[in-house]
C-alpha positions in Angstrom: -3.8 4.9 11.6 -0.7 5.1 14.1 2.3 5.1 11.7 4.6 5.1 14.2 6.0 1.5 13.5 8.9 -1.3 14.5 11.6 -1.3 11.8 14.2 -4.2 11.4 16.6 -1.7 14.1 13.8 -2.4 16.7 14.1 -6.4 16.5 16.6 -9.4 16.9 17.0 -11.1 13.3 20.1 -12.6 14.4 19.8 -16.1 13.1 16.1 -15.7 12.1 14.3 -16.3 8.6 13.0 -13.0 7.2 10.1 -13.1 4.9 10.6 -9.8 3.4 8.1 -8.4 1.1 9.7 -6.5 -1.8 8.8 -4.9 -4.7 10.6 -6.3 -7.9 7.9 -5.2 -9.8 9.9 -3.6 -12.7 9.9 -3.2 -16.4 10.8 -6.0 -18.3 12.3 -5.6 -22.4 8.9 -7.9 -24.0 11.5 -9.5 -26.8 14.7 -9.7 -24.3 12.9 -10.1 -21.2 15.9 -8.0 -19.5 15.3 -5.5 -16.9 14.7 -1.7 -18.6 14.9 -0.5 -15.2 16.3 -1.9 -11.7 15.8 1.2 -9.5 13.4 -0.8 -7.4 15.9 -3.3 -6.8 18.5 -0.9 -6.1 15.6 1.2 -3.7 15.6 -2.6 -1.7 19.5 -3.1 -1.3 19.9 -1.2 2.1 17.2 -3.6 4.0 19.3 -6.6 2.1 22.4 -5.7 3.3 21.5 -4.8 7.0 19.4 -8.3 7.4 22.4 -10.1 5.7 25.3 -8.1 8.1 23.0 -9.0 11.4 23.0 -12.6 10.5 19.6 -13.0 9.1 19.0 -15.4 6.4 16.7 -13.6 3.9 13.6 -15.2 1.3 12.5 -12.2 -0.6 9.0 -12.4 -2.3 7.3 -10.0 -4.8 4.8 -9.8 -7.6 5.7 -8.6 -11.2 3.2 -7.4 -14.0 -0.5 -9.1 -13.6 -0.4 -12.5 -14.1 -3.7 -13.1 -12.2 -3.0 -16.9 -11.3 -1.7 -18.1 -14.3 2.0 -19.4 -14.1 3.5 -16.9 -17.1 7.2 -17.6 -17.8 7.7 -14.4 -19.1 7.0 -13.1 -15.6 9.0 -14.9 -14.0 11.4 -13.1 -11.3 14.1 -14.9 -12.6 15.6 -11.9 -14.3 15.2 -10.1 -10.6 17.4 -12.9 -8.7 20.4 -12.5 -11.2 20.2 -8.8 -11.1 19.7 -9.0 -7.2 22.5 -10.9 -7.5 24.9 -9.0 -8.9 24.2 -6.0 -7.2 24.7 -7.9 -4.1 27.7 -9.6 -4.9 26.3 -12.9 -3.1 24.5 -15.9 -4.7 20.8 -15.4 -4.8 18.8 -18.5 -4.7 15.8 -19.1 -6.8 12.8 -20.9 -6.1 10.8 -22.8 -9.2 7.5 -21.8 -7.0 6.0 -19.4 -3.8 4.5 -21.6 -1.6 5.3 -25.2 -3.2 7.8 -28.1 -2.2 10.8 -26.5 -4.2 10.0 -23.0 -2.2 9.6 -25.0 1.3 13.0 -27.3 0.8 15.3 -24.3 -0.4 13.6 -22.3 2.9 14.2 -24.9 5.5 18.2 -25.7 4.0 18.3 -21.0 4.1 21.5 -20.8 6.2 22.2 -17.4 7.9 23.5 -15.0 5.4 22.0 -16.6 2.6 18.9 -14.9 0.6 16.3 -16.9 -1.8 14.2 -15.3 -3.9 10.3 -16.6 -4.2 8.7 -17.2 -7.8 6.0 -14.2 -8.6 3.5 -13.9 -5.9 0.6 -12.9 -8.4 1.3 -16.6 -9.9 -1.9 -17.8 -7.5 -5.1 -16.1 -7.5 -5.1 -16.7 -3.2 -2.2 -13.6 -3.4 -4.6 -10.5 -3.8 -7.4 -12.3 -2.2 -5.5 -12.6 0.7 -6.3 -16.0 1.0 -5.7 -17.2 4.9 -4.5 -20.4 3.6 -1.9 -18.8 1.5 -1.0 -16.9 3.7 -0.2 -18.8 6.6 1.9 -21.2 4.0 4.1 -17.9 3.1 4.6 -17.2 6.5 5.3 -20.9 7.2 8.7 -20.4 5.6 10.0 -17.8 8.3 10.3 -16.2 11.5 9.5 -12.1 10.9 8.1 -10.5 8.4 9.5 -7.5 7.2 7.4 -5.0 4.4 9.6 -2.9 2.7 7.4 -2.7 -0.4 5.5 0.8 0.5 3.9 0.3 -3.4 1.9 -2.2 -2.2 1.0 -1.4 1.1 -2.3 -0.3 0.4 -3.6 -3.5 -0.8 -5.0 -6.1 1.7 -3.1 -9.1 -0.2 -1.6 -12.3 1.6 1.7 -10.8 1.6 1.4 -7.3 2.2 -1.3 -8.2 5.4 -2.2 -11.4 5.9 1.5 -12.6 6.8 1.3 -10.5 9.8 -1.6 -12.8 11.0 0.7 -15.3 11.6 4.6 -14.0 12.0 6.1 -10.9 14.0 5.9 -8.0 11.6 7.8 -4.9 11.1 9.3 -2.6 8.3 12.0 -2.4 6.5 13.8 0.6 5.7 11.8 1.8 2.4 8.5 1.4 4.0 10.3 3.4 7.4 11.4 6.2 5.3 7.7 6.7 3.6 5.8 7.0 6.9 8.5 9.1 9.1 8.6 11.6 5.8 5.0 11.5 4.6 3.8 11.1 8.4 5.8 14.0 9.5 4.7 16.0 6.3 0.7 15.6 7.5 1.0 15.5 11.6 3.7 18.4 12.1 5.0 20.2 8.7 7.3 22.9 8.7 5.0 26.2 7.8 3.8 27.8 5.3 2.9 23.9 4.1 2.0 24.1 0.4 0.2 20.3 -1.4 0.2 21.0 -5.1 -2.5 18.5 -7.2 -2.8 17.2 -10.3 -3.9 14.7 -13.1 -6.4 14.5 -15.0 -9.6 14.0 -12.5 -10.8 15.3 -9.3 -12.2 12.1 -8.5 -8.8 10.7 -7.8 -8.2 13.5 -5.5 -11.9 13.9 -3.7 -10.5 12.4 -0.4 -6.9 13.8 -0.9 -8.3 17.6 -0.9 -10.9 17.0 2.1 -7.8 15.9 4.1 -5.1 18.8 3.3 -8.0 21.1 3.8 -7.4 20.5 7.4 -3.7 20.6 7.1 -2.2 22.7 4.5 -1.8 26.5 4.3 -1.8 26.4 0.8 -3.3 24.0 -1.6 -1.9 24.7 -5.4 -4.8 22.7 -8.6 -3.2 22.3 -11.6 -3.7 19.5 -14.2 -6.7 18.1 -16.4 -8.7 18.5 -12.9 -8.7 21.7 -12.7 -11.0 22.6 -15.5 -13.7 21.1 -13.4 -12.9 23.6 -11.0 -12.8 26.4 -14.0 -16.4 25.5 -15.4 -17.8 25.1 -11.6 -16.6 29.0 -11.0 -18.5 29.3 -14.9 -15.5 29.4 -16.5 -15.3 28.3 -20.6 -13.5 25.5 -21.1 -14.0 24.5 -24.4 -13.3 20.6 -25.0 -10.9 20.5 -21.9 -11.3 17.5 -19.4 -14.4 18.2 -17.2 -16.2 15.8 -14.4 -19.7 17.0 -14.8 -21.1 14.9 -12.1 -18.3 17.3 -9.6 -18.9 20.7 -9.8 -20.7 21.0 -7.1 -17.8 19.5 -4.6 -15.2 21.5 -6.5 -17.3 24.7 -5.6 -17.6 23.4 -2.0 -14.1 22.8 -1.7 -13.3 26.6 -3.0 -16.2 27.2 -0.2 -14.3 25.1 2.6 -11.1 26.7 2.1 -12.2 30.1 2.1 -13.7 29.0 5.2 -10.6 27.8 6.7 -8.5 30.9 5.8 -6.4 27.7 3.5 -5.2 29.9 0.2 -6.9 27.8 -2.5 -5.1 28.7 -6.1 -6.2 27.7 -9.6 -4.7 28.5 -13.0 -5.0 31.8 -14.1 -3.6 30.9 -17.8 -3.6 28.2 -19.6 -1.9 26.4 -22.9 -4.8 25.2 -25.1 -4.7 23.0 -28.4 -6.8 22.1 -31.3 -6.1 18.5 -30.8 -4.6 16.2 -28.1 -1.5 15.6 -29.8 2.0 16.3 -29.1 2.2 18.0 -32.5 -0.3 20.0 -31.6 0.2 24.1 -31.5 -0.1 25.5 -27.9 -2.5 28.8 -27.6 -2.4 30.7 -24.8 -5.6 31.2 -23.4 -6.8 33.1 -20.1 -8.5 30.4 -18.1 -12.1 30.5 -18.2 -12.2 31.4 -21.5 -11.6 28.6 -23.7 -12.9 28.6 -27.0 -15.1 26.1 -27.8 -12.9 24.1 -30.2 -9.9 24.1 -27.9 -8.8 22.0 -24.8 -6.0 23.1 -22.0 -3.4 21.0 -22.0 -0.9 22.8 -19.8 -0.5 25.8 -17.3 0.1 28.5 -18.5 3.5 31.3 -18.1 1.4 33.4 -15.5 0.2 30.7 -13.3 3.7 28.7 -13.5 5.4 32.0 -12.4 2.2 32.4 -9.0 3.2 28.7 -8.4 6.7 29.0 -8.7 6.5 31.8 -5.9 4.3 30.1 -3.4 6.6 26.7 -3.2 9.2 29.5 -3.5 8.0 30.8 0.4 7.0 27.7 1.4 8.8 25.2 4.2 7.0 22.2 3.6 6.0 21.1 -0.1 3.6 17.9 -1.5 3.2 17.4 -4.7 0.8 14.7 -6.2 -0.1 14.8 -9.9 1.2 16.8 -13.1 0.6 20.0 -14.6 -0.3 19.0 -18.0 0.3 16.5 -20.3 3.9 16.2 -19.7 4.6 13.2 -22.1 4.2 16.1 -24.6 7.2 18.4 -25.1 5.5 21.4 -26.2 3.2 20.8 -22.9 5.2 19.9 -20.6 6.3 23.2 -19.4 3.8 23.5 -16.6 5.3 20.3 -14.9 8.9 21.2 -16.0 8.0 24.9 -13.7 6.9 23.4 -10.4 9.7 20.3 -10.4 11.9 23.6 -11.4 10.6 25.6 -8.5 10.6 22.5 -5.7 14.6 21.6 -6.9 15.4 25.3 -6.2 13.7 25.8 -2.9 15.3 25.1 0.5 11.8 23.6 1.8 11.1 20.0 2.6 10.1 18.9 -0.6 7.8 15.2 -1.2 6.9 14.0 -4.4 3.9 11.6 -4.1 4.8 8.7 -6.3 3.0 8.1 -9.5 3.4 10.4 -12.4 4.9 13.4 -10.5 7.4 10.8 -9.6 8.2 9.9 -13.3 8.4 13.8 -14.2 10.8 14.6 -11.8 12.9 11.7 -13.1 12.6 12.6 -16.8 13.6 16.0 -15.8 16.7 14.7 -14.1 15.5 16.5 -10.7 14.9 13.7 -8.4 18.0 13.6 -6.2 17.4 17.8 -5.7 14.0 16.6 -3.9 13.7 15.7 -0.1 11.8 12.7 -0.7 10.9 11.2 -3.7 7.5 8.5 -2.6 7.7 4.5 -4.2 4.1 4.4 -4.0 2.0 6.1 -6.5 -1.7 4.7 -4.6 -0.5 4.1 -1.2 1.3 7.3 -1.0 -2.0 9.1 -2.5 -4.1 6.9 0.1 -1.9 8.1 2.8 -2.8 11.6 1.8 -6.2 10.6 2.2 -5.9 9.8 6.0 -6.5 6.1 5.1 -5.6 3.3 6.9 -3.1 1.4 5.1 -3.6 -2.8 5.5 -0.1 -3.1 5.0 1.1 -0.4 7.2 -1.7 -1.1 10.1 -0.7 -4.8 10.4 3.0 -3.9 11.5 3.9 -3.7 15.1 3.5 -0.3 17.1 6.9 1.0 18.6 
């Protein structure tokens, strides 16, 4: 997939309508229904403002929560517009629908400088079915399409893709930032470059590891998937997280890196417990030998500290996926070491979305990182080498 792609600098919006795909997907309070958290909102603002200050008039569409077709008022993006709204400091219009007569009226009467936000995308089925239809009706409304939602540019849905079927289409700044960073990260890092995995299942990761294989110097396996990786080498790992059915390609992986002179490093320690709870007692425990009645829940002070020095001599860093059951205080350590480590080092530093993502910001550590991804799946799928629908519909520079 070429990711070298138009952005909104590369195009004339002046006096144009912009169908631009964001992603206002963000936690609503169930009892207020107010916004627990507008950082996505915020993370849209700079595309807003450039497309408003080059005389663009704007109609912003997202999805929020799963609706799956039905018309739920308690997902409504109304809450989004007012917010939008005040952080903009300009009237945002709302639409009472996506593709209807009230959505097609406000749209035609958009004067340059205005913006007018779309009711919830996921409100019809014909959204993540990509629906041609649908999507030709969308795009009906404007003259570009601009994505600046990089969450959702791994799905094949009407407006992450099927837009660009029928309107010019580039990216907005979000989306520009994600494939210049992550891009540059896979096709010409810095070196030593170090990718650091995680979470709970090697599954998850199958494609992720084949690809670094090929790129990284160093690839760092941490988390509930590395017990799989343990029990392939016959390790013990007691009642630990395990993928039976992939100890044969964890063992081929350890195979393939030796092969390819990549340093391949697993825990050497870990922090086991009697029960998956976060009152639970850590043990420390040398990996591999887990008793039976225990499970790992964390790295342990040994393997943080082996980590810890490999980001520390590293010039390019990845991370995708936590330590150890981080929600848990007394096992959150592991994760708290390597966030630690990537804040303190003078590398380029990229956290893949997802949980890392959430870590770093419970930690308070996210502004001390080079790049911190908005896409949990499409920045793991990027990792992968995949071809992204909503990244490969976009123009080519």
């Amino acid at each position: 997939m070429n990711d070298n792609k138009k952005t909104i600098r590369d195009i004339d919006v002046s006096g144009k309508k912009v169908l631009l795909r964001c992603d206002f997907n963000v936690p609503l309070d169930k009892q207020t229904g107010e916004i627990t958290d507008d950082k996505r909102i915020v993370a849209s603002l700079p595309t807003i403002r450039y497309l408003l200050e080059k005389g663009a008039a704007i109609i912003c569409c997202s999805h929020l929560g799963r609706p799956k077709g039905e018309w739920l008022p308690e997902l409504s993006l109304a809450p989004v517009a007012r917010r939008l709204s005040d952080l903009l400091g300009v009237p945002v219009q709302m639409a009472k629908d996506v593709i209807g007569e009230d959505a097609q009226t406000l749209a035609k009467n958009l004067k340059p400088g205005e913006i007018l936000l779309l009711e919830n995308l996921r409100y019809h089925k014909e959204e993540t079915k990509n629906d041609p239809g649908f999507a030709k009706s969308l795009a009906n409304l404007a003259d570009i399409f601009v994505s600046d939602a990089f969450g959702t540019v791994h799905r094949a849905h009407a407006s992450t893709a099927g837009v660009a079927d029928y309107l010019p289409a580039v990216s907005g700044f979000l989306v520009a930032k994600e494939l210049e960073v992550l891009g540059g990260a896979l096709t010409t890092p810095q070196r030593p470059f170090v990718a650091i995995l995680g979470g709970a299942k090697v599954s998850d990761k199958l494609g992720v590891i084949q690809n670094l294989l090929e790129k990284a110097d160093t690839i760092i396996i941490g988390g509930g998937m590395s017990y799989t990786f343990c029990k392939a080498q016959g390790g013990k790992i007691g009642q630990s997280l395990c993928e039976e059915d992939k100890l044969d390609y964890a063992l081929k992986m350890i195979e393939a890196a030796e092969e390819k002179g990549v340093k391949f490093l697993l825990p050497v320690d870990v922090l086991a417990a009697a029960e998956f709870s976060p009152d639970a007692t850590p043990i420390p425990c040398v990996a591999g030998e887990i008793a039976d009645d225990l499970m790992g829940l964390d790295i342990g002070e040994e393997t943080r500290r082996i980590f810890a020095e490999e980001i520390k001599n590293a010039k390019t860093v990845i991370w995708n996926g936590p330590m150890g059951v981080f929600e848990f205080p007394a096992f959150s350590g592991g994760t708290r070491a390597v966030a630690d480590a990537m804040a303190a080092s003078e590398a380029v530093t990229i956290i893949g979305g997802g949980d890392s993502a959430a870590a770093v910001q419970q930690f308070g550590l996210s502004d001390q990182m080079t790049h911190v991804s908005t896409g949990g799946g499409a920045s793991l799928e990027f990792l992968e080498g995949r071809v992204l629908p909503g990244v490969a519909c976009l123009e080519d520079k």
